[in-house]
C-alpha positions as a Markdown table, in Angstrom:
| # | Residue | x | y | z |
|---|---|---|---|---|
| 1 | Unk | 8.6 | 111.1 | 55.7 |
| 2 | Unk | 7.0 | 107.6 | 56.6 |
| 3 | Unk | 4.3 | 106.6 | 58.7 |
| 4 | Unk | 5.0 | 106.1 | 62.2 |
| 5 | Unk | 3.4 | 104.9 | 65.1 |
| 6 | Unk | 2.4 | 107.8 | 67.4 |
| 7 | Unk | 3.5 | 107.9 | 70.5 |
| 8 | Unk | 0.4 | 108.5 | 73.5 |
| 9 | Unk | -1.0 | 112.0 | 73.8 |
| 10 | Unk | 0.7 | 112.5 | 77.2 |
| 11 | Unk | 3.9 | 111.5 | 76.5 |
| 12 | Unk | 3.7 | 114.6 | 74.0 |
| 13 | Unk | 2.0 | 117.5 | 76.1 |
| 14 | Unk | 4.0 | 120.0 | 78.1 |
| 15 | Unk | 2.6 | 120.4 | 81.1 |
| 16 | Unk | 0.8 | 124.2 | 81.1 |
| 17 | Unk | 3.2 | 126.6 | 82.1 |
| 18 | Unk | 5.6 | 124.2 | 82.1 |
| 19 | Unk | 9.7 | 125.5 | 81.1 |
| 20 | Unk | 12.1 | 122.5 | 80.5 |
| 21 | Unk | 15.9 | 123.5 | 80.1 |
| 22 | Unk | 17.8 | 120.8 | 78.7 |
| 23 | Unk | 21.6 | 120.2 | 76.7 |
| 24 | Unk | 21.0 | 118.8 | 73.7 |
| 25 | Unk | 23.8 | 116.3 | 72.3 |
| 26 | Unk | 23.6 | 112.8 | 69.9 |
| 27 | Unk | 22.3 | 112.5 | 66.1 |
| 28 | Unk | 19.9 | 110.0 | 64.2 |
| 29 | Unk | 19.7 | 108.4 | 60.9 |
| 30 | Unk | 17.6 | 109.5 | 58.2 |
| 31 | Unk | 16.2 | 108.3 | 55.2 |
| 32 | Unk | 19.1 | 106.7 | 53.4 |
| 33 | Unk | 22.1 | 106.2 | 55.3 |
| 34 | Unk | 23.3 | 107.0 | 58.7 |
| 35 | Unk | 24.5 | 110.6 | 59.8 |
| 36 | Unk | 28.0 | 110.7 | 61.8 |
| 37 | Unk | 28.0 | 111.7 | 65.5 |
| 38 | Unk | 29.2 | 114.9 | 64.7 |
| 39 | Unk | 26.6 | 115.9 | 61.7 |
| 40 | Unk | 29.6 | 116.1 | 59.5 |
| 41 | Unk | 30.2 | 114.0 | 56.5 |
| 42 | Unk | 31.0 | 109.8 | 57.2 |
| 43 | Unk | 34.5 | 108.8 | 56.7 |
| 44 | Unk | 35.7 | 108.1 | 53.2 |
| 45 | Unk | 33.3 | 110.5 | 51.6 |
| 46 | Unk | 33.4 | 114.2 | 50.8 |
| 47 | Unk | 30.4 | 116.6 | 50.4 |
| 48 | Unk | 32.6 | 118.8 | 47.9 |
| 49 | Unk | 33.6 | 117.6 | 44.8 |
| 50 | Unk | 36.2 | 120.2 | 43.6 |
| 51 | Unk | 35.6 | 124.2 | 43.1 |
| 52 | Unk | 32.3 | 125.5 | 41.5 |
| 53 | Unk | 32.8 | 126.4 | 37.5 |
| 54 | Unk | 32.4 | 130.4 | 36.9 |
| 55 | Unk | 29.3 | 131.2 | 35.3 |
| 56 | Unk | 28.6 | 133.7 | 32.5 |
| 57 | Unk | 26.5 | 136.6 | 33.7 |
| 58 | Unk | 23.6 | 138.5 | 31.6 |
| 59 | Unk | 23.2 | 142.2 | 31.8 |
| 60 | Unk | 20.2 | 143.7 | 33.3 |
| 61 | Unk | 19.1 | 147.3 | 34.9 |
| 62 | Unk | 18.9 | 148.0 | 37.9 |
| 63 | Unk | 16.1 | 149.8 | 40.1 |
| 64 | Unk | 13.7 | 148.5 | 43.0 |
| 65 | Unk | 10.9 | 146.0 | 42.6 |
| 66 | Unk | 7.5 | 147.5 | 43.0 |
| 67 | Unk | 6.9 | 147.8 | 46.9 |
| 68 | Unk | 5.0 | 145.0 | 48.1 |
| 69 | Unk | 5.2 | 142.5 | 45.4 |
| 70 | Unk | 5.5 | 139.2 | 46.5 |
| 71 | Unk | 8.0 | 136.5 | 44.9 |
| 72 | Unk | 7.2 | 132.9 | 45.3 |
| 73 | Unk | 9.1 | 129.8 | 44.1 |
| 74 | Unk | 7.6 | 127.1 | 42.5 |
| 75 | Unk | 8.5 | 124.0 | 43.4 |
| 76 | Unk | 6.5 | 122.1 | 40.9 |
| 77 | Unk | 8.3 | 123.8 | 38.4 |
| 78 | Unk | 11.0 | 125.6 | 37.1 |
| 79 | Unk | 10.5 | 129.1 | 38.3 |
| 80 | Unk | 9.8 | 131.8 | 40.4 |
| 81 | Unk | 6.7 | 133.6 | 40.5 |
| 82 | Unk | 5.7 | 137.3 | 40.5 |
| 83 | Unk | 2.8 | 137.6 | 42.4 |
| 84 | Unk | 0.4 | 141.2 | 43.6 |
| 85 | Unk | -0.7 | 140.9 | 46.7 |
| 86 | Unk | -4.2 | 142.0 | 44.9 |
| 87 | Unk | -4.9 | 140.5 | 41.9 |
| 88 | Unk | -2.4 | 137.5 | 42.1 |
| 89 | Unk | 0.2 | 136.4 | 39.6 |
| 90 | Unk | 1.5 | 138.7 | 37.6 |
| 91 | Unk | 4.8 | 137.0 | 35.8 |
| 92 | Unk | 7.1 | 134.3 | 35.7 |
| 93 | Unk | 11.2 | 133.9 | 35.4 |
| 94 | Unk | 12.7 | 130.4 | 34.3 |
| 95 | Unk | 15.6 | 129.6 | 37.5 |
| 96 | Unk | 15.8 | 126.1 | 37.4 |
| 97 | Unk | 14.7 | 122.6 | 38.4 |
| 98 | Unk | 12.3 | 122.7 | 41.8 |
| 99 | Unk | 13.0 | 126.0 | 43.2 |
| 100 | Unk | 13.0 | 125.9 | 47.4 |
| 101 | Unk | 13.9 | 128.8 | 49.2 |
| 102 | Unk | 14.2 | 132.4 | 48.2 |
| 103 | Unk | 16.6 | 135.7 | 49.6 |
| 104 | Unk | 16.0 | 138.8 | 48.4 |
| 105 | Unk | 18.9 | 141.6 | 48.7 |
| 106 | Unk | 18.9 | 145.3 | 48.9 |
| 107 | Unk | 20.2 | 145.9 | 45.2 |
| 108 | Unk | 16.5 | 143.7 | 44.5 |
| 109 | Unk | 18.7 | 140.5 | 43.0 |
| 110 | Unk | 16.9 | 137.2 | 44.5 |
| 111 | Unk | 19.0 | 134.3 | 45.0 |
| 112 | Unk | 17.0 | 131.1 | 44.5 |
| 113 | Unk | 17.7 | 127.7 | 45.6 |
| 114 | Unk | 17.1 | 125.0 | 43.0 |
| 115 | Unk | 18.2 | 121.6 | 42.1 |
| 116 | Unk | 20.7 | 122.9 | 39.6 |
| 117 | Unk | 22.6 | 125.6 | 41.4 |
| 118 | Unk | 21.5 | 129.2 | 42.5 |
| 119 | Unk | 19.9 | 131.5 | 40.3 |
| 120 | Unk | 20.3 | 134.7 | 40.5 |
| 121 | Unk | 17.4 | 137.2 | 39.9 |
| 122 | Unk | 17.1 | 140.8 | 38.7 |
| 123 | Unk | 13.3 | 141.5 | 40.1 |
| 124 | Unk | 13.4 | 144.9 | 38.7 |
| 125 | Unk | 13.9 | 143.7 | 35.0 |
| 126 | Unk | 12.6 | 140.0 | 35.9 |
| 127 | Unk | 15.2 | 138.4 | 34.2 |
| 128 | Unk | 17.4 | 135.6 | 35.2 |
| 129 | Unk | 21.6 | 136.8 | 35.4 |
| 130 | Unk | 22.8 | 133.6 | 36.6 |
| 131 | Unk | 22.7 | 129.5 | 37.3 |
| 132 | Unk | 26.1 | 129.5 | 39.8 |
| 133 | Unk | 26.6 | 125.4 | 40.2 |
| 134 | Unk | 27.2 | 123.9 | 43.6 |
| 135 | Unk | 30.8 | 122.4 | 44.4 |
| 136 | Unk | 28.7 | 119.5 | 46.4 |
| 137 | Unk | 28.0 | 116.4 | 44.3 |
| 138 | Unk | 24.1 | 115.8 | 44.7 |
| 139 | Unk | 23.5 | 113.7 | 42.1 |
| 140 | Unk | 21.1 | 113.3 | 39.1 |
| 141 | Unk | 18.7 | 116.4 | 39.2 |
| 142 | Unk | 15.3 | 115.3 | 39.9 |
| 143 | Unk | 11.9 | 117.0 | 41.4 |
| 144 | Unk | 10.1 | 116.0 | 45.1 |
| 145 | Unk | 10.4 | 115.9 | 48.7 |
| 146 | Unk | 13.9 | 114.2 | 48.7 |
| 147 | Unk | 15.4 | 115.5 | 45.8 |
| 148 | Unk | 19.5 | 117.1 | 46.2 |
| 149 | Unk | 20.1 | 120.4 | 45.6 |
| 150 | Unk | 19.7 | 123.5 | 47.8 |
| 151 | Unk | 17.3 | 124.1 | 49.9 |
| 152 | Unk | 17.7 | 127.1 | 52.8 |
| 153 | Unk | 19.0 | 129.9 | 51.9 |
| 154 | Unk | 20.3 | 132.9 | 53.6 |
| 155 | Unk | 22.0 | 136.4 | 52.8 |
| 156 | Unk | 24.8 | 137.9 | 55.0 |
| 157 | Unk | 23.6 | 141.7 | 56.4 |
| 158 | Unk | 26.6 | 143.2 | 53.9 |
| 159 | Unk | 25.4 | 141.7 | 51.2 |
| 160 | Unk | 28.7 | 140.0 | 50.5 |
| 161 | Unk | 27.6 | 136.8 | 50.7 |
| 162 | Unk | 24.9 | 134.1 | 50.2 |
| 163 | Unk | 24.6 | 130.4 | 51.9 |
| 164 | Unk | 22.7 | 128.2 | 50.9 |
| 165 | Unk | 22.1 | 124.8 | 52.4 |
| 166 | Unk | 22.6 | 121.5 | 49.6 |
| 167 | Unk | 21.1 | 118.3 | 50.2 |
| 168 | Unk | 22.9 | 114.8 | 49.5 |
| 169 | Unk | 20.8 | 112.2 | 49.0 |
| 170 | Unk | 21.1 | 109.6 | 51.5 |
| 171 | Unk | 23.9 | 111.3 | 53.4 |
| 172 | Unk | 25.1 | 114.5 | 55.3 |
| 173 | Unk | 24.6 | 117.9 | 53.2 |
| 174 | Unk | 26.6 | 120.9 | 52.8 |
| 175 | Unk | 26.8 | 124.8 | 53.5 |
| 176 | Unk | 27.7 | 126.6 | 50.2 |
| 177 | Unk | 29.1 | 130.1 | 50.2 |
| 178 | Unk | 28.6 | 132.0 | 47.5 |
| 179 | Unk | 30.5 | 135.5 | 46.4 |
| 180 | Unk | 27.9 | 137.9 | 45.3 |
| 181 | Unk | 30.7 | 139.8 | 43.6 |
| 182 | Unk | 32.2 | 137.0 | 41.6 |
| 183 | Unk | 28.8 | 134.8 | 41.3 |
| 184 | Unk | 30.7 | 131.9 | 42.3 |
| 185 | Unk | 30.7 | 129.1 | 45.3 |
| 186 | Unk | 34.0 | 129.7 | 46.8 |
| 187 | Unk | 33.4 | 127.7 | 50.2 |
| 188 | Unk | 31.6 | 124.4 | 51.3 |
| 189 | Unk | 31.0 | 123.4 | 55.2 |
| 190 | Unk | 29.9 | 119.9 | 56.2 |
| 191 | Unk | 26.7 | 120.2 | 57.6 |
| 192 | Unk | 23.8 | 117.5 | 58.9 |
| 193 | Unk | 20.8 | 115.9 | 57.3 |
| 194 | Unk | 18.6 | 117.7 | 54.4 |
| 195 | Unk | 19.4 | 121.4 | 55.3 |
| 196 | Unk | 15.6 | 122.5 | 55.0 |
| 197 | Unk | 16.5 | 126.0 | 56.6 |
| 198 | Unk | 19.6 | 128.5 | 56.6 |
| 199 | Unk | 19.6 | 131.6 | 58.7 |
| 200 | Unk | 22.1 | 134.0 | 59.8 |
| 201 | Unk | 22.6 | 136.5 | 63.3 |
| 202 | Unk | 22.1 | 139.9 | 62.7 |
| 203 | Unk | 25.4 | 140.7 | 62.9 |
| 204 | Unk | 26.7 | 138.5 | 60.5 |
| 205 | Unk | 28.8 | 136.5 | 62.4 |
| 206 | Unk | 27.2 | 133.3 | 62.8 |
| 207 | Unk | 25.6 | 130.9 | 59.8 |
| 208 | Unk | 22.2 | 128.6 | 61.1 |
| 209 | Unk | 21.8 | 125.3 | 58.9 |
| 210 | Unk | 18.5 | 123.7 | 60.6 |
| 211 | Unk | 19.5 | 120.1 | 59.5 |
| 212 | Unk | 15.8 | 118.3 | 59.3 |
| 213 | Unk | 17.0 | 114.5 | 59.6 |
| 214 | Unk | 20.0 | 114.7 | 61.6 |
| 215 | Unk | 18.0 | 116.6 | 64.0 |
| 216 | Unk | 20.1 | 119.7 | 64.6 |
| 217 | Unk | 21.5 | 123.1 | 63.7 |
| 218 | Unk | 24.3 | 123.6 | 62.4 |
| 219 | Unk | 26.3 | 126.5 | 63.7 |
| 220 | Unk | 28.8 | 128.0 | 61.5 |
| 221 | Unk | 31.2 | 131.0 | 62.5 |
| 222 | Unk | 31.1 | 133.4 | 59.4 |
| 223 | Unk | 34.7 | 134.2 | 59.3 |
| 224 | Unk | 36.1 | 130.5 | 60.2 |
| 225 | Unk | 33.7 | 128.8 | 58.6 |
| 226 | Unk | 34.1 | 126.3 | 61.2 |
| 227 | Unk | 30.9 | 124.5 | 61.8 |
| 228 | Unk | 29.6 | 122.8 | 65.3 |
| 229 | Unk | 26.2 | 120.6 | 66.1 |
| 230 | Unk | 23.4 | 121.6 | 68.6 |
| 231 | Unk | 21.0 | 118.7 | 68.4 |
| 232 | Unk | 16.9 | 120.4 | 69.0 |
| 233 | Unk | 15.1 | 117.0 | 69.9 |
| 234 | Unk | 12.6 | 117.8 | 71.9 |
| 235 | Unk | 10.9 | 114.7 | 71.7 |
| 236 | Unk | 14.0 | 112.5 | 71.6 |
| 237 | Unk | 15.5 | 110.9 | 68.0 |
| 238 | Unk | 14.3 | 107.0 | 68.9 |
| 239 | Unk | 12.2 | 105.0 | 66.7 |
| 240 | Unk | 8.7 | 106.1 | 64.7 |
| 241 | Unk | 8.9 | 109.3 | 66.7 |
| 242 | Unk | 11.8 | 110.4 | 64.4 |
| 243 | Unk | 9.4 | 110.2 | 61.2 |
| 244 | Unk | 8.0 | 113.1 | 61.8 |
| 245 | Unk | 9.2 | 114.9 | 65.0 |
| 246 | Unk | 12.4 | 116.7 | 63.6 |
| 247 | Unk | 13.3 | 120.3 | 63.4 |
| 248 | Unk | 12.3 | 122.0 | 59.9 |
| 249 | Unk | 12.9 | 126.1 | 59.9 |
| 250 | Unk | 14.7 | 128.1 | 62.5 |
| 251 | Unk | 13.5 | 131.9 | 63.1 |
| 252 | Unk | 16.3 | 134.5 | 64.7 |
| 253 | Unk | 14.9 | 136.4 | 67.9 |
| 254 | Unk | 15.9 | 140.0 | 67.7 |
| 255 | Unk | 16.0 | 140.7 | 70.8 |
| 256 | Unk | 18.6 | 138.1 | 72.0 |
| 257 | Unk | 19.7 | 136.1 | 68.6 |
| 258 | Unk | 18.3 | 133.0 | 70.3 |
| 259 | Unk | 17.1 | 130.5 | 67.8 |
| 260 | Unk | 13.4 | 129.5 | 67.5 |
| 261 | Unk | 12.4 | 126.3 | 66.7 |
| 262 | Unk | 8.3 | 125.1 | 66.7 |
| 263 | Unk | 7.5 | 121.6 | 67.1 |
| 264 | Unk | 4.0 | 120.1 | 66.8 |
| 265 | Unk | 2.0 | 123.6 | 67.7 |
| 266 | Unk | 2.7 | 121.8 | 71.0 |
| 267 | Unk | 6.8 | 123.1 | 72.1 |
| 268 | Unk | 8.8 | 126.1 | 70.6 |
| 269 | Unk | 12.8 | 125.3 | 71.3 |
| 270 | Unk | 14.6 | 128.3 | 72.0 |
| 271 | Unk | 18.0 | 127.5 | 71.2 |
| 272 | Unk | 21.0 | 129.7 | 72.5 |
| 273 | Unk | 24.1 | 128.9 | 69.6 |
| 274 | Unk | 26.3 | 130.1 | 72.0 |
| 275 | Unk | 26.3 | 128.1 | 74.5 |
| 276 | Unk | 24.3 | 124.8 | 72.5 |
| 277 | Unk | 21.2 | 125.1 | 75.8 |
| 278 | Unk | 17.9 | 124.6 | 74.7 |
| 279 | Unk | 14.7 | 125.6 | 76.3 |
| 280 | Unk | 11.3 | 124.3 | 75.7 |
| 281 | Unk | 8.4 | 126.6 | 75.8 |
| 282 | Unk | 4.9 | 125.5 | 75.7 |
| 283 | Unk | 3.1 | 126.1 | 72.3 |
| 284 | Unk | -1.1 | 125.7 | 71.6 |
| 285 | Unk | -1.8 | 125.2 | 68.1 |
| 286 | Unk | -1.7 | 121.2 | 68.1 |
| 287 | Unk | -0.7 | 120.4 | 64.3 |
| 288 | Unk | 2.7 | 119.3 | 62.2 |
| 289 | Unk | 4.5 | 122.8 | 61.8 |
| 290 | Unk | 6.8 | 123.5 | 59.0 |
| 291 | Unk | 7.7 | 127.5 | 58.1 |
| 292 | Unk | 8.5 | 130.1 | 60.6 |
| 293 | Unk | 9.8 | 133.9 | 60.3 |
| 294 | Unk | 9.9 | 136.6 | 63.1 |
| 295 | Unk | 9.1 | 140.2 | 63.0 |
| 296 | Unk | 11.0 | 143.0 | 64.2 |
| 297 | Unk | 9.3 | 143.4 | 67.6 |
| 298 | Unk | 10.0 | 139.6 | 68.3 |
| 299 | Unk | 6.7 | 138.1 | 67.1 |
| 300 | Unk | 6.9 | 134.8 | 65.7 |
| 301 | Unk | 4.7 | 133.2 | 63.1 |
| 302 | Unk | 5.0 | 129.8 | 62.3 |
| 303 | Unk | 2.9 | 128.2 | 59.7 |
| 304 | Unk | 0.9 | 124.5 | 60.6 |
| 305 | Unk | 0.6 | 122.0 | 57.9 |
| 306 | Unk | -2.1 | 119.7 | 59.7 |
| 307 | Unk | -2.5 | 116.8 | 61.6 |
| 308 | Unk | 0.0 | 113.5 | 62.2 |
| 309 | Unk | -3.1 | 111.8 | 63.8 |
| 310 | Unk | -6.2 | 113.1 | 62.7 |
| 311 | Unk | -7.7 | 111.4 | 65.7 |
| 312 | Unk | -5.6 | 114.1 | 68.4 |
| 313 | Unk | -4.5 | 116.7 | 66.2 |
| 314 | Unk | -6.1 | 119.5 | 64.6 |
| 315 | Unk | -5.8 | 120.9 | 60.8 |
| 316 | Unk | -3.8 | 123.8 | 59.2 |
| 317 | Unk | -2.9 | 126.8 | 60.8 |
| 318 | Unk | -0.9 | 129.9 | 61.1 |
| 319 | Unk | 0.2 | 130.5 | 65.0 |
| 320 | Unk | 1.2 | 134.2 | 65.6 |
| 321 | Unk | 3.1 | 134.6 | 68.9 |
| 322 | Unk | 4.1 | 137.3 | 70.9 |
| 323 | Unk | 7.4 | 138.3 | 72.6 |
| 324 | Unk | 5.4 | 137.6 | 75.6 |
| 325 | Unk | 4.3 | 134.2 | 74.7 |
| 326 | Unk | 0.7 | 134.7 | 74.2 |
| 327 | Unk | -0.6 | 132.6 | 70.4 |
| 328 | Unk | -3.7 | 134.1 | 68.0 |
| 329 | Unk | -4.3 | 130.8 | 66.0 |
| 330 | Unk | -5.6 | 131.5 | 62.7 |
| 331 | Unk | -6.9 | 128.1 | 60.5 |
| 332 | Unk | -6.3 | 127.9 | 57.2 |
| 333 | Unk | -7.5 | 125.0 | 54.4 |
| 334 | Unk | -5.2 | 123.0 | 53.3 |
| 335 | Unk | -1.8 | 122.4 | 54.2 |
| 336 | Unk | 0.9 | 125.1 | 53.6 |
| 337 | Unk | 4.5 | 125.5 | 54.2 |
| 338 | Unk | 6.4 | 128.8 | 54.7 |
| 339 | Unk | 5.0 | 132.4 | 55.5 |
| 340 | Unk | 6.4 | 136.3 | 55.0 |
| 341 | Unk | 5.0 | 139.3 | 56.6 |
| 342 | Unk | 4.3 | 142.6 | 55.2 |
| 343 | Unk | 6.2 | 145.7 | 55.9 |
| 344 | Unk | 3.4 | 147.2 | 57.5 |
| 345 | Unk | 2.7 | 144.3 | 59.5 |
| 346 | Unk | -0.8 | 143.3 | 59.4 |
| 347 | Unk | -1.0 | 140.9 | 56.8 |
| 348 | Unk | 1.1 | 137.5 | 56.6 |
| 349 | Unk | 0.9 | 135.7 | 53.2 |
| 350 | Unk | 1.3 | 131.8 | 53.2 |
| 351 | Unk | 2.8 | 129.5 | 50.4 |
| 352 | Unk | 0.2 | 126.5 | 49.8 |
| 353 | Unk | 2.8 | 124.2 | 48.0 |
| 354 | Unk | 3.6 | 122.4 | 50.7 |
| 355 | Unk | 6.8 | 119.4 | 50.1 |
| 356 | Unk | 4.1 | 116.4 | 50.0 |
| 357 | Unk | 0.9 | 115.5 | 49.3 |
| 358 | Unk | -2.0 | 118.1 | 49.3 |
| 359 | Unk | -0.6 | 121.5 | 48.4 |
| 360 | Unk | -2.2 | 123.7 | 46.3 |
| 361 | Unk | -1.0 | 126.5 | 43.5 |
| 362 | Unk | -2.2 | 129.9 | 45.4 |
| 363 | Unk | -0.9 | 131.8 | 48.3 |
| 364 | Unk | -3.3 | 132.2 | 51.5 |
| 365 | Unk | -3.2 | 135.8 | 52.2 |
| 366 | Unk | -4.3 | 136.7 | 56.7 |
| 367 | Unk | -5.1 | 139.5 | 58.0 |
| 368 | Unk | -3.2 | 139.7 | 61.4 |
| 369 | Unk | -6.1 | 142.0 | 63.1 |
| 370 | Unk | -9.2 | 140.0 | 62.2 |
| 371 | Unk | -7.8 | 137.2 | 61.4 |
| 372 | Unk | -9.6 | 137.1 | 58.0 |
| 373 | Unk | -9.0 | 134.4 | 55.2 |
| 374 | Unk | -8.5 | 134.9 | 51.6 |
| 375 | Unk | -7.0 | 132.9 | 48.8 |
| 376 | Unk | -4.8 | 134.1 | 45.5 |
| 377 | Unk | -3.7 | 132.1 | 43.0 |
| 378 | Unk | -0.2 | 132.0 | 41.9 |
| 379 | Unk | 2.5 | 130.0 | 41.3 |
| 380 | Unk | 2.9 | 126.2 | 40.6 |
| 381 | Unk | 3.1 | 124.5 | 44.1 |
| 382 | Unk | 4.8 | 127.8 | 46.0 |
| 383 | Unk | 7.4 | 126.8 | 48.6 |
| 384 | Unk | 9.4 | 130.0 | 49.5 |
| 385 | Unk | 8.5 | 133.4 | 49.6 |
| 386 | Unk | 9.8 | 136.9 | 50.1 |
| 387 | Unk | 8.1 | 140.3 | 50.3 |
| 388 | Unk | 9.9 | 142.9 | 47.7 |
């Protein structure tokens, strides 16, 4: 993401108590190329590139994951990390070129996103059972911010499928479907811009690519697989400001199955897919925000990687928000990237890997009552992150 030049603190602050509804509509370029009006691919060029090849799959037993054991992946790496919520690391399983995002299944298989294609995790006998290749043509497999390869990924409720978003270099990305069953892609959806998220309605019927440089979502209908764009811009898609001020991860309301969208620690856009309206909320936290999750009562936490402009902004942070709208701001050291919750609640555990400059290897473990700090190595450069 380049340097940009910030626009003036006032054209960027909500008014307090402030509600703006707006419908959102239009699409910017990104690094690379130009993304098409609709967030689908340009003419002349196709994000699939024939079906996936089947893979060959390992045996492994099955049984649950020790309760509460954290998985991480490592993005500076290869792998995915096993890590205690005590003591830290506690194992490793090779999955493939820089790991991003993680989902974690009732049977306890984890389906990773990496460059290569998604793995597919046995967490119970920490083995890998399979490297299922994309049908989208990304290109060379490298490491780094922009490399291709997936990036969000989600499971459908039944457990009958997985999606995964696949970045494209330099032009629009794809939503993958993958058969759990058969451990093969058998579906790719145009989607926007660098798919950094992918989340899906409780019910099952709706797919969520958060497209971060086409600035939008990308709503797909599960049984269709017909996709449509909602541009989130709350602070418009013109010039420097689209640098930095695009959406990055997506968090599903319970309540409602509005979508949840934090910008700046300064406005959360709640998003209904339904109708493509967009709300904007005021937020308090002040500082770039990257990884967001929700709990079941509808609280949101949604992690704060630091300052644009050291000069106005202020460092790292974890925001916690209530159904209500009321934020507990809790700073952390060093920027971070994503964040899970524990069963129980009261502790949130945050990847430091972070996709540029600055992460560290370790986890940053809070506890939600106190607000009480503690580091734990693990992992190399932690991106994603599920609780087992």
């Amino acid at each position: 993401m380049p340097k940009f030049r910030r626009p003036s603190r006032g054209a960027r602050v909500l008014v307090p108590g402030a509600v703006a509804a707006v419908l959102l509509a239009g699409c910017a370029p990104g690094p690379g190329g130009t993304a098409s009006a609709t967030g689908t691919t340009p003419a002349g060029a196709s994000p699939t590139a024939g079906p996936g090849p089947s893979v060959t799959v390992a045996p492994g037993p099955a049984g649950p994951a020790a309760p509460g054991t954290l998985l991480v992946t490592d993005f500076g790496a290869d792998t995915v990390t096993f890590v205690d919520p005590a003591r830290g690391a506690t194992g490793s399983v090779e999955v493939g070129t820089a790991p991003y995002g993680l989902a974690v299944g009732e049977d306890g298989r984890a389906w990773v996103a990496t460059a290569e294609g998604v793995a597919v995790v046995d967490t119970a006998s920490r083995e890998r059972l399979a490297l299922i290749p994309y049908r989208t043509d990304t290109g060379p497999v490298t490491t780094g911010e922009y490399r291709g390869g997936g990036m969000g990924i989600a499971l459908a409720p039944d457990g009958r499928r997985v999606y995964v978003g696949v970045n494209v270099p330099g032009g629009n990305g794809a939503l993958e479907v993958v058969d759990t069953a058969a451990l093969k892609v058998t579906d790719a959806v145009p989607v926007g811009r660098r798919p950094f998220d992918v989340d899906v309605s409780r019910d099952g019927t709706e797919v969520y690519a958060t497209d971060y440089d086409s600035f939008d979502v990308t709503v797909v209908t599960a049984r269709t697989l017909e996709p449509r764009r909602i541009e989130v811009a709350p602070y418009g898609t013109e010039g420097g400001l689209g640098s930095w001020l695009k959406p990055h991860h997506t968090a599903v309301r319970p309540s409602d199955g509005k979508l949840l969208l934090p910008f700046e620690g300064e406005r959360l856009a709640v998003v209904d897919p339904g109708t493509g309206r967009t709300t904007i909320e005021p937020m308090t936290a002040n500082t770039h925000q990257h990884g967001a999750t929700v709990t079941a009562d509808g609280t949101l936490l949604t992690v704060g990687t630091g300052p644009i402009d050291p000069a106005v902004d202020r460092g790292p942070s974890l925001t916690v928000r209530t159904p209500g709208g009321a934020e507990r701001v809790h700073p952390l050291e060093g920027p971070h990237e994503d964040v899970a919750v524990s069963r129980d609640g009261r502790t949130a555990y945050v990847t430091g890997g972070f996709t540029r400059d600055g992460y560290g290897d370790g986890l940053t473990v809070v506890d939600l009552d106190t607000g009480d700090t503690r580091r734990l190595p693990a992992g190399s450069r932690p991106l994603g992150i599920a609780v087992l």
